[in-house]
BALOBA-1460 file (C-alpha; in Angstrom, 3 decimals):
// residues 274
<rec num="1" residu="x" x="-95.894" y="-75.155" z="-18.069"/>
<rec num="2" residu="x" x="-95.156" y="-75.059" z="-21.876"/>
<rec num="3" residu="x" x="-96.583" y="-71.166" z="-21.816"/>
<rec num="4" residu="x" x="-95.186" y="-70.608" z="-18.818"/>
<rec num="5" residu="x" x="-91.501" y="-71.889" z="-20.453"/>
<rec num="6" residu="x" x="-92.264" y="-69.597" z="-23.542"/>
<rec num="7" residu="x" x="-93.185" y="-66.396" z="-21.693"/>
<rec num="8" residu="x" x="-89.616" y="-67.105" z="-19.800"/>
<rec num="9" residu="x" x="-87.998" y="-66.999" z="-23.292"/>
<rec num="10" residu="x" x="-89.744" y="-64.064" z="-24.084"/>
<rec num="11" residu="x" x="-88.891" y="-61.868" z="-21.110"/>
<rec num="12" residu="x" x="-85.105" y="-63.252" z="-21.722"/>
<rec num="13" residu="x" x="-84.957" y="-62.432" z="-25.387"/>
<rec num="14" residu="x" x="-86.364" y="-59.083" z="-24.796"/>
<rec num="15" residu="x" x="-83.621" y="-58.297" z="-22.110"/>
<rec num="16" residu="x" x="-81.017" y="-59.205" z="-24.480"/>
<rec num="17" residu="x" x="-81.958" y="-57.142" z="-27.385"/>
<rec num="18" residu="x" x="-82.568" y="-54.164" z="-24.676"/>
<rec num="19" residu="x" x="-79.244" y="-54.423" z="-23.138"/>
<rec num="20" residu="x" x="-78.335" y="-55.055" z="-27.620"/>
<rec num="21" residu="x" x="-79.533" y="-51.312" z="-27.902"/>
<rec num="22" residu="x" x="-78.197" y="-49.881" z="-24.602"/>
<rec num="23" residu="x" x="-74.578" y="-51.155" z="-25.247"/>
<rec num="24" residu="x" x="-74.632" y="-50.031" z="-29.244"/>
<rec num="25" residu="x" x="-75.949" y="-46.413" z="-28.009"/>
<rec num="26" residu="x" x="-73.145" y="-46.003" z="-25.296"/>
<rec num="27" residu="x" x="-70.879" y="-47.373" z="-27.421"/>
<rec num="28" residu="x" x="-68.632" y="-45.156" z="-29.356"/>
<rec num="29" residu="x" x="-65.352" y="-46.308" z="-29.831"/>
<rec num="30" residu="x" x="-65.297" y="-48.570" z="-33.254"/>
<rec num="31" residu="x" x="-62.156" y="-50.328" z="-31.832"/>
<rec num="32" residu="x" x="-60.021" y="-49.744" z="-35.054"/>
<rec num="33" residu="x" x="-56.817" y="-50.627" z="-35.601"/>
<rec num="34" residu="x" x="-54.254" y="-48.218" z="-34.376"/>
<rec num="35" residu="x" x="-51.972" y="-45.831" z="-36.314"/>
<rec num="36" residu="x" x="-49.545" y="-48.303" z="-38.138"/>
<rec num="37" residu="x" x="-45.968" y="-47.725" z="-35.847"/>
<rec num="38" residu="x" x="-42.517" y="-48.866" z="-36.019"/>
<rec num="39" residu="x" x="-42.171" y="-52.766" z="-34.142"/>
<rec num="40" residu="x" x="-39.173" y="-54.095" z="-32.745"/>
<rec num="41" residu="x" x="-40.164" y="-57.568" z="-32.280"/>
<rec num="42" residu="x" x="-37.039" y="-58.386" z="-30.522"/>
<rec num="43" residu="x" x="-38.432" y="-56.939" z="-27.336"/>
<rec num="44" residu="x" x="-40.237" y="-59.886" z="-27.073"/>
<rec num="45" residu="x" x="-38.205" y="-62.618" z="-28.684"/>
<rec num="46" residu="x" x="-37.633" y="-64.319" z="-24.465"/>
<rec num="47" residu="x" x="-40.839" y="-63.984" z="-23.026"/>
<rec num="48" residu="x" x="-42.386" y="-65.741" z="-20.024"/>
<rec num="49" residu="x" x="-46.284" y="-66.408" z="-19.165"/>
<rec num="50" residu="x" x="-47.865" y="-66.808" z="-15.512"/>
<rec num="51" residu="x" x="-51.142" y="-68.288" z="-16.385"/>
<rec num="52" residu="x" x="-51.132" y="-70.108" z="-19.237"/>
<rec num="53" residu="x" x="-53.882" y="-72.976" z="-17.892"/>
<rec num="54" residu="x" x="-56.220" y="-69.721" z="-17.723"/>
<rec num="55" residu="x" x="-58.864" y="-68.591" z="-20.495"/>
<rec num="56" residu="x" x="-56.827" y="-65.121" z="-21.222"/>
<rec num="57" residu="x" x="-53.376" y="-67.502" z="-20.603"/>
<rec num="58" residu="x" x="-54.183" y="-70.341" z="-22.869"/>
<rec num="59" residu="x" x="-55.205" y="-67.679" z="-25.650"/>
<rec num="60" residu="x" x="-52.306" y="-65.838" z="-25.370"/>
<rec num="61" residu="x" x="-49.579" y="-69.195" z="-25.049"/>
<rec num="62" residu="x" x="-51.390" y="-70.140" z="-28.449"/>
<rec num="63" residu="x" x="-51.053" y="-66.461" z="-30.137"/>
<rec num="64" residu="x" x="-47.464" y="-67.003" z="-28.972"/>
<rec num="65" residu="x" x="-46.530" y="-70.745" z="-30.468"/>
<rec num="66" residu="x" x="-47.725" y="-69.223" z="-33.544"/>
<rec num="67" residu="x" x="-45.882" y="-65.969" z="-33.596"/>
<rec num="68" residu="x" x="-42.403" y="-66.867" z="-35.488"/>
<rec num="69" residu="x" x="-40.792" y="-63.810" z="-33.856"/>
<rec num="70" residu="x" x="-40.540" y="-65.507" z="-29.814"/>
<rec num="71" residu="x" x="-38.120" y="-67.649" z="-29.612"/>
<rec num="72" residu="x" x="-38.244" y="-68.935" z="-26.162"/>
<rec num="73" residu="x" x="-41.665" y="-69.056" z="-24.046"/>
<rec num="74" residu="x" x="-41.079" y="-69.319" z="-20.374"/>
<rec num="75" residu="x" x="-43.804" y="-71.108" z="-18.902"/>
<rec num="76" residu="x" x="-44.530" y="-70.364" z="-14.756"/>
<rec num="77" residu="x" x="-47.055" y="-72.342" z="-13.690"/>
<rec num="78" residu="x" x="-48.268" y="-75.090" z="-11.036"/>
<rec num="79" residu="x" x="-49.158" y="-77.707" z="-13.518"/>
<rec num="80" residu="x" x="-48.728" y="-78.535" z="-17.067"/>
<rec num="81" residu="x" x="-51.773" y="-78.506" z="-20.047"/>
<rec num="82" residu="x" x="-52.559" y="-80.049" z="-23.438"/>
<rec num="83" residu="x" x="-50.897" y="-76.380" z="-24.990"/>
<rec num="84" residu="x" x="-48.313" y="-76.080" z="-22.343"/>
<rec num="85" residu="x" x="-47.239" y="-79.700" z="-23.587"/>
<rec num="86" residu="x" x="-47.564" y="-79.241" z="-27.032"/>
<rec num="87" residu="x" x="-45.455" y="-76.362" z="-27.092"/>
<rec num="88" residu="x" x="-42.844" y="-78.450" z="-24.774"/>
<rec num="89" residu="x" x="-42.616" y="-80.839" z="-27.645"/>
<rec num="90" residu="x" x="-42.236" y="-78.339" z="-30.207"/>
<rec num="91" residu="x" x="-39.125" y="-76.828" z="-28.478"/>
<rec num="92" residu="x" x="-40.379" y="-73.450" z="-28.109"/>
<rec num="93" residu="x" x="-42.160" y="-73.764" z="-24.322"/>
<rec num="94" residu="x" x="-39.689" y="-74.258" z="-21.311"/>
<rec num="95" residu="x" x="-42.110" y="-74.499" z="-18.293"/>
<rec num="96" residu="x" x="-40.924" y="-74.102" z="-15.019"/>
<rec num="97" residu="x" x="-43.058" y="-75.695" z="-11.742"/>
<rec num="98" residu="x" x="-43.329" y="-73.071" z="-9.592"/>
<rec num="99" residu="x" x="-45.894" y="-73.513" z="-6.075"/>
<rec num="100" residu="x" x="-44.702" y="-70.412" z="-4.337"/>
<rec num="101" residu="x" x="-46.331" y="-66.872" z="-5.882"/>
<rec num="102" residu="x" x="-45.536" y="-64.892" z="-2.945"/>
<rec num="103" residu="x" x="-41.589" y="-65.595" z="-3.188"/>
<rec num="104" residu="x" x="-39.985" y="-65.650" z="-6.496"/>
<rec num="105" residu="x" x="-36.361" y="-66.060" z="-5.854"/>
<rec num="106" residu="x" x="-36.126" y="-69.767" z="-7.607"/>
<rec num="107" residu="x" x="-37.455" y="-67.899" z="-10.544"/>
<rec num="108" residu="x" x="-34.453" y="-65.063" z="-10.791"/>
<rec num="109" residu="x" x="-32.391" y="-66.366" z="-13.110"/>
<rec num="110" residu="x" x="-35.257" y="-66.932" z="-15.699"/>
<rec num="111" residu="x" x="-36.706" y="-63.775" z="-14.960"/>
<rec num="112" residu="x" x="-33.244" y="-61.496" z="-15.635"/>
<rec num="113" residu="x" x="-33.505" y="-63.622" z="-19.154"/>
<rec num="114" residu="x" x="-36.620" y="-62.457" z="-20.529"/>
<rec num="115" residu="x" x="-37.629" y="-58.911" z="-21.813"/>
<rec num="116" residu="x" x="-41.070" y="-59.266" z="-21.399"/>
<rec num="117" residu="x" x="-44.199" y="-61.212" z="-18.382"/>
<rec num="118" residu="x" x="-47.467" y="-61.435" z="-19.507"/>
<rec num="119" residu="x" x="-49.300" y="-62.157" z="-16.497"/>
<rec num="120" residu="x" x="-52.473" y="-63.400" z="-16.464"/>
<rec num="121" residu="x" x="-52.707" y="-65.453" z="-13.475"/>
<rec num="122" residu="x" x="-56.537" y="-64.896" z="-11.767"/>
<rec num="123" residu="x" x="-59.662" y="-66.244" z="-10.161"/>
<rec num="124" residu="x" x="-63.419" y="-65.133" z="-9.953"/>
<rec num="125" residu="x" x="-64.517" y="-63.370" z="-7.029"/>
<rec num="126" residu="x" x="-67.284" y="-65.690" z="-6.365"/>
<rec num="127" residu="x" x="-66.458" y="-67.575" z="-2.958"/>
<rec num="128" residu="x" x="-63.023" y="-65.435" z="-2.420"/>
<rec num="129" residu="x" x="-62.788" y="-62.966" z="0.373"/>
<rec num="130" residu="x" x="-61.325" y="-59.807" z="0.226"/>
<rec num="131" residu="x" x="-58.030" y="-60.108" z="1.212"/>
<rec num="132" residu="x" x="-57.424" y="-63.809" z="-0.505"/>
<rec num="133" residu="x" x="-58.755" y="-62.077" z="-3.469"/>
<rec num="134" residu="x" x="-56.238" y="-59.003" z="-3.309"/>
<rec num="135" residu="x" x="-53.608" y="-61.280" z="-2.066"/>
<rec num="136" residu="x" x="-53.575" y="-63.324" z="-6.054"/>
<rec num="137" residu="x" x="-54.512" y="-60.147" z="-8.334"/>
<rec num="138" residu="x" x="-52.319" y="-57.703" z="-6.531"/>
<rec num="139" residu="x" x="-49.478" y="-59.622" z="-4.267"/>
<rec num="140" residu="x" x="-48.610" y="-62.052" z="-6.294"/>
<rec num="141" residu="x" x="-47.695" y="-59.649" z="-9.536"/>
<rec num="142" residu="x" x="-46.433" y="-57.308" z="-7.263"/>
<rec num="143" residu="x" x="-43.726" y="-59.258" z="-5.620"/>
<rec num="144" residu="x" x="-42.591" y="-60.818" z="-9.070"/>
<rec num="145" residu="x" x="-42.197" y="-57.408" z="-10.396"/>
<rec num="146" residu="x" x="-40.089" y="-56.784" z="-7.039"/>
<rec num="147" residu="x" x="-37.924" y="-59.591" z="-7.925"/>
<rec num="148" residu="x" x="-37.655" y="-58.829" z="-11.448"/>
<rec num="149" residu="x" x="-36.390" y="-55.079" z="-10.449"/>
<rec num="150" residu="x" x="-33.939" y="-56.820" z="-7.761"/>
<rec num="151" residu="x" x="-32.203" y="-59.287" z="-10.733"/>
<rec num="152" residu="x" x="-32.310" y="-56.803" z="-13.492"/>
<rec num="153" residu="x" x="-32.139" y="-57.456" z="-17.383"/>
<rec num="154" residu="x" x="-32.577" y="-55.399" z="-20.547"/>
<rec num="155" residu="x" x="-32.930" y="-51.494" z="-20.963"/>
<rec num="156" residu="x" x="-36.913" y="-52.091" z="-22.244"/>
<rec num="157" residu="x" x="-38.787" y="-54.421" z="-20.646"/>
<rec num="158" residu="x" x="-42.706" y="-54.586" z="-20.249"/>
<rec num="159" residu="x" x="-45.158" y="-56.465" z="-17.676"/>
<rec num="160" residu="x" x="-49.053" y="-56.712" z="-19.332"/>
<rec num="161" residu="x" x="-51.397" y="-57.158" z="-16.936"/>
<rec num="162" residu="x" x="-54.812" y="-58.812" z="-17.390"/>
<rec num="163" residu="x" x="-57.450" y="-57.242" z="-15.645"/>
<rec num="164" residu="x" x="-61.123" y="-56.613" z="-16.149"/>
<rec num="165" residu="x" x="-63.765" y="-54.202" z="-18.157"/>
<rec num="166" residu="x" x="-64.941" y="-52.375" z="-15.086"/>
<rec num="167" residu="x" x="-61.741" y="-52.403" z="-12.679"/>
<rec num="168" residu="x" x="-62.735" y="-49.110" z="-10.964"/>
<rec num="169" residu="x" x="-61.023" y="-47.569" z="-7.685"/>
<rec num="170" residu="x" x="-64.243" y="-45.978" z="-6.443"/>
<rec num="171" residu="x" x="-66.427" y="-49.541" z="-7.666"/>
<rec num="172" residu="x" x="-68.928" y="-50.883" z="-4.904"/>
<rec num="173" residu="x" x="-68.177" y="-54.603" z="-5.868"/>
<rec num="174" residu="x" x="-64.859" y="-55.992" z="-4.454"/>
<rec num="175" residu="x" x="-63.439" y="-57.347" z="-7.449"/>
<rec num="176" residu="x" x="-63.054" y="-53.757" z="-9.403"/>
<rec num="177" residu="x" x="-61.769" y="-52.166" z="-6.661"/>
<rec num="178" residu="x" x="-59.140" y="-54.904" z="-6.409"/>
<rec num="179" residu="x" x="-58.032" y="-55.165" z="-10.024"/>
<rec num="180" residu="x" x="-57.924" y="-51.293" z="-10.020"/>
<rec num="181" residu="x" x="-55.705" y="-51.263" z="-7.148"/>
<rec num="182" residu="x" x="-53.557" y="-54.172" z="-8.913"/>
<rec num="183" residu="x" x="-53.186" y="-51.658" z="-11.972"/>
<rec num="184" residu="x" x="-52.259" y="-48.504" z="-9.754"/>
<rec num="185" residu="x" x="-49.696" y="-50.417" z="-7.161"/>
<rec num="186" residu="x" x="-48.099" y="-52.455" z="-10.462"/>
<rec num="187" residu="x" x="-47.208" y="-49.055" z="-12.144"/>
<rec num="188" residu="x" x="-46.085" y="-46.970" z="-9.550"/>
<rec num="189" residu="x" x="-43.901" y="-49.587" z="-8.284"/>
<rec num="190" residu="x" x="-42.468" y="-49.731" z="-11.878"/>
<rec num="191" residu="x" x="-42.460" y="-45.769" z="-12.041"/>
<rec num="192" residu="x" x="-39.270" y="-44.463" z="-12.514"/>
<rec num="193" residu="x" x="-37.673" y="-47.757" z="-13.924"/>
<rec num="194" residu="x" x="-36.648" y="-49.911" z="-17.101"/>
<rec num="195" residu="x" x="-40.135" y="-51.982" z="-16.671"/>
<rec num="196" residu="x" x="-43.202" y="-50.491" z="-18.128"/>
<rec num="197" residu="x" x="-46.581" y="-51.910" z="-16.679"/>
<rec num="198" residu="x" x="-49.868" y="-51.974" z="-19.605"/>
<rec num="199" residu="x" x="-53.065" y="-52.756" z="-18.436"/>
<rec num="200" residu="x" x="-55.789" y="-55.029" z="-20.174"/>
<rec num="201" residu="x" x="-59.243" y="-54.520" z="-19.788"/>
<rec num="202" residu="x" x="-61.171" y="-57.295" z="-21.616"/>
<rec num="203" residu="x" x="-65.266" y="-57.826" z="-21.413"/>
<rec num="204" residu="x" x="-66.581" y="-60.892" z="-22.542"/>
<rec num="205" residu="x" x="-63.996" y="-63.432" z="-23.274"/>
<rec num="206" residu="x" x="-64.435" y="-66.345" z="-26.002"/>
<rec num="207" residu="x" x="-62.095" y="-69.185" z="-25.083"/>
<rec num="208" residu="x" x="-59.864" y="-71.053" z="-27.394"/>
<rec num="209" residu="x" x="-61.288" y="-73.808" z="-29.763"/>
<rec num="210" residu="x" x="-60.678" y="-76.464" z="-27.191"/>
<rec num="211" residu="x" x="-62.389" y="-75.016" z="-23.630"/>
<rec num="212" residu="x" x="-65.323" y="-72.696" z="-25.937"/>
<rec num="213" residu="x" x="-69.275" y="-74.060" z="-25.894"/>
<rec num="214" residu="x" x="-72.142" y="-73.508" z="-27.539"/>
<rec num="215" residu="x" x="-73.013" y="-70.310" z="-24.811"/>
<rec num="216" residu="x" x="-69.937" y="-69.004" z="-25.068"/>
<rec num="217" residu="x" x="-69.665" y="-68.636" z="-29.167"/>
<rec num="218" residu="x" x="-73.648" y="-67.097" z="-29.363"/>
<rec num="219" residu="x" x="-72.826" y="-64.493" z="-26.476"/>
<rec num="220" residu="x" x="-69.706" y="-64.087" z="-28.283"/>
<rec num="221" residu="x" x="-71.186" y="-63.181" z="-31.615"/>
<rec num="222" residu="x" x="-73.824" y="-60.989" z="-29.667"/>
<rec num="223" residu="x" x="-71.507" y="-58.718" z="-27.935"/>
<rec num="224" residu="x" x="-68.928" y="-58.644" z="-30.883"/>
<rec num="225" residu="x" x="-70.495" y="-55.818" z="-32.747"/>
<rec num="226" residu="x" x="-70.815" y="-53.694" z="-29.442"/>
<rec num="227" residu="x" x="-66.757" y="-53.983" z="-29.015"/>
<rec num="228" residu="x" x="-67.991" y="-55.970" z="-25.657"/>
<rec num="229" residu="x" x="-66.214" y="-59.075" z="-26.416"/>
<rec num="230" residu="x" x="-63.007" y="-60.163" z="-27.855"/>
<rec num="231" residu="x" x="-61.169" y="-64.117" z="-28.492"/>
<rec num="232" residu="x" x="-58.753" y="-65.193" z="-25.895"/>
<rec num="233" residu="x" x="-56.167" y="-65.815" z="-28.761"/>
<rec num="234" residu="x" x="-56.614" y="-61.981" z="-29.634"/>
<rec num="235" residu="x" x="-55.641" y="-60.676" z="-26.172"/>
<rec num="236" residu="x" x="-52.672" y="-62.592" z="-26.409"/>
<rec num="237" residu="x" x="-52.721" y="-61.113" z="-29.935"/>
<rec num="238" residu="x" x="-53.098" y="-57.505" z="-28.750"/>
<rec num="239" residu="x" x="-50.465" y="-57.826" z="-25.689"/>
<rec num="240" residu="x" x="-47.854" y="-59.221" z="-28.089"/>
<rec num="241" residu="x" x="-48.689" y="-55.981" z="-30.704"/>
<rec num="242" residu="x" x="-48.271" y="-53.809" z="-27.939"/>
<rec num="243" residu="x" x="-44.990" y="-55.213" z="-26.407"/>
<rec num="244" residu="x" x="-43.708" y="-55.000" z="-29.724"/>
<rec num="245" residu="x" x="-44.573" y="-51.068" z="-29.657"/>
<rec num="246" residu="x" x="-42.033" y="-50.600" z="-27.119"/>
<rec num="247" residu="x" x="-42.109" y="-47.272" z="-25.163"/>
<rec num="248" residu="x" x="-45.090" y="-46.121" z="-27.709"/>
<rec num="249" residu="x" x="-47.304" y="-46.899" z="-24.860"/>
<rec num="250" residu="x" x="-46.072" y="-45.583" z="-21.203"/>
<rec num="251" residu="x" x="-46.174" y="-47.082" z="-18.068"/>
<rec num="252" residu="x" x="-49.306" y="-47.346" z="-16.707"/>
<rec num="253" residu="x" x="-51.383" y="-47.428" z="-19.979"/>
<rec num="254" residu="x" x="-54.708" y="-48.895" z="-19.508"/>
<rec num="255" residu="x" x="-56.193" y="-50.907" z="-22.565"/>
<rec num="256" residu="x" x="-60.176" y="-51.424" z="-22.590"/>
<rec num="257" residu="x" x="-61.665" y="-53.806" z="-24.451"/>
<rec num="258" residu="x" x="-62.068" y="-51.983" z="-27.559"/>
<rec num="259" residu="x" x="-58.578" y="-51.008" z="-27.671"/>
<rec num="260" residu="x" x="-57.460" y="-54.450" z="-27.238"/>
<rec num="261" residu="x" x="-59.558" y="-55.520" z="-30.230"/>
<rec num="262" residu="x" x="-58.089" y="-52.764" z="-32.061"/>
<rec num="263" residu="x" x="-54.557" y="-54.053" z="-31.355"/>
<rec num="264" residu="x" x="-55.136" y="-57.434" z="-31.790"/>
<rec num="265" residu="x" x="-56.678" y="-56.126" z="-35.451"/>
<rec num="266" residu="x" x="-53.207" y="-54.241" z="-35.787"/>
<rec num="267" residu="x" x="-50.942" y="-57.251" z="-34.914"/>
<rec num="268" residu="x" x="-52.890" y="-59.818" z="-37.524"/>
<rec num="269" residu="x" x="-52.780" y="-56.856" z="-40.701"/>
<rec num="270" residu="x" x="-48.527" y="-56.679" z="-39.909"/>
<rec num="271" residu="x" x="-48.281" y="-60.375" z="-39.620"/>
<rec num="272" residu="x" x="-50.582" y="-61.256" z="-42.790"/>
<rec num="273" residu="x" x="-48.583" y="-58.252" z="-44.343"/>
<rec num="274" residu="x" x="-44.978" y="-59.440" z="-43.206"/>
């Protein structure tokens, strides 16, 4: 049993460092920070968050409490957590119950407020069907970007979308094709007006302090190096860099995981330089 446990280990630590060399030799974007640009952080001083119980949504609501620039965080969600409460009792956080994600019309007046949705509302594809699976990663966005046209607000405002590393239109497994399709339908439908629609594309994902274990923290450190995995709190770090940017980056940018690293890495040198 005992060599039988050992040759397991073996055959395990072998694939790693194989898939190791594999993802360092395909590998060729270093994920840098981008070209230093202008910021007007007032395109994202009312923001709102759909998601924020999530991995990606409690990473970003904490890159947000701690960003000095937001003023107001609109929270959407179905119920409340520790960081949704905590930055209730700070003053910053106004969270808003909302059950309905196929109708958003008790929402209006808090969307035409804000200049920017970060929307990271999602679920695995394990156990979903098709069409329950489409219905949350491309519906629900979809109709709260129909509502958010229908109320209006400012001249700039921005939707960033979290997706997946491998969302692929012509993808065999259900899940790529979906998010792909989510991208494509988000952007055209914003094609043509004030709202631009940014795509993120994150790999592995570390979760904050609080929801992180031991498994998640070694497979973070592995992939790290390879640009193949990235903090929660950066994302959030990254999509608040980027809405900053303003028109910079068009509608229908898509952000891979590298990239996002590389923004997140651009959004902590102008904070630790401001």
């Amino acid at each position: 049993m005992k060599k039988l446990l050992l040759r397991s280990l073996g055959v395990i630590t072998a694939l790693i460092a194989i898939l190791y060399v594999v993802l360092m030799v395909i590998n060729t974007d270093t994920g840098a920070a981008p070209e230093a640009q202008t910021v007007d952080t007032s395109l994202h001083s009312k923001i709102a968050i759909f998601g924020a119980t999530g991995t990606i949504g409690d990473g970003l609501l904490k890159a947000a409490l701690n960003d000095p620039d937001i003023d107001t965080i609109h929270v959407v969600t179905r119920r409340p957590s520790p960081r949704i409460e905590e930055g209730v009792e700070s003053g910053k956080v106004v969270m808003t119950t909302h059950k309905d994600y196929l109708n958003y019309s008790a929402i209006s007046a808090l969307l035409a407020e804000v200049d920017t949705v970060y929307w990271a509302i999602g679920l695995s594809a394990v156990g979903l069907d098709q069409e329950t699976y489409r219905e949350i990663h491309s519906t629900y966005p979809l109709n709260m970007v129909r509502e958010w046209l229908e109320v209006g607000g400012s001249s700039s405002r921005s939707l960033h979308y979290a997706s997946g590393s491998g969302a692929d239109a012509g993808s065999g497994m259900m899940w790529a094709k979906e998010k792909a399709r989510a991208e494509s339908e988000l952007a055209s439908l914003a094609a043509g007006s004030d709202i631009r629609v940014v795509s993120y594309r994150p790999a592995f994902i570390l979760p904050t302090e609080s929801e992180a274990h031991l498994g998640h923290r070694i497979l973070y450190r592995i992939f790290t190096p390879l640009k193949y995995a990235v903090a929660a709190e950066e994302i959030g770090e990254a999509m608040l860099e980027v809405s900053a940017r303003g028109s910079q980056l068009t509608n229908g940018t898509i952000l891979e995981n590298a990239n996002i690293m590389g923004y997140a890495k651009a959004y902590q040198q102008r904070r630790a330089g401001g």
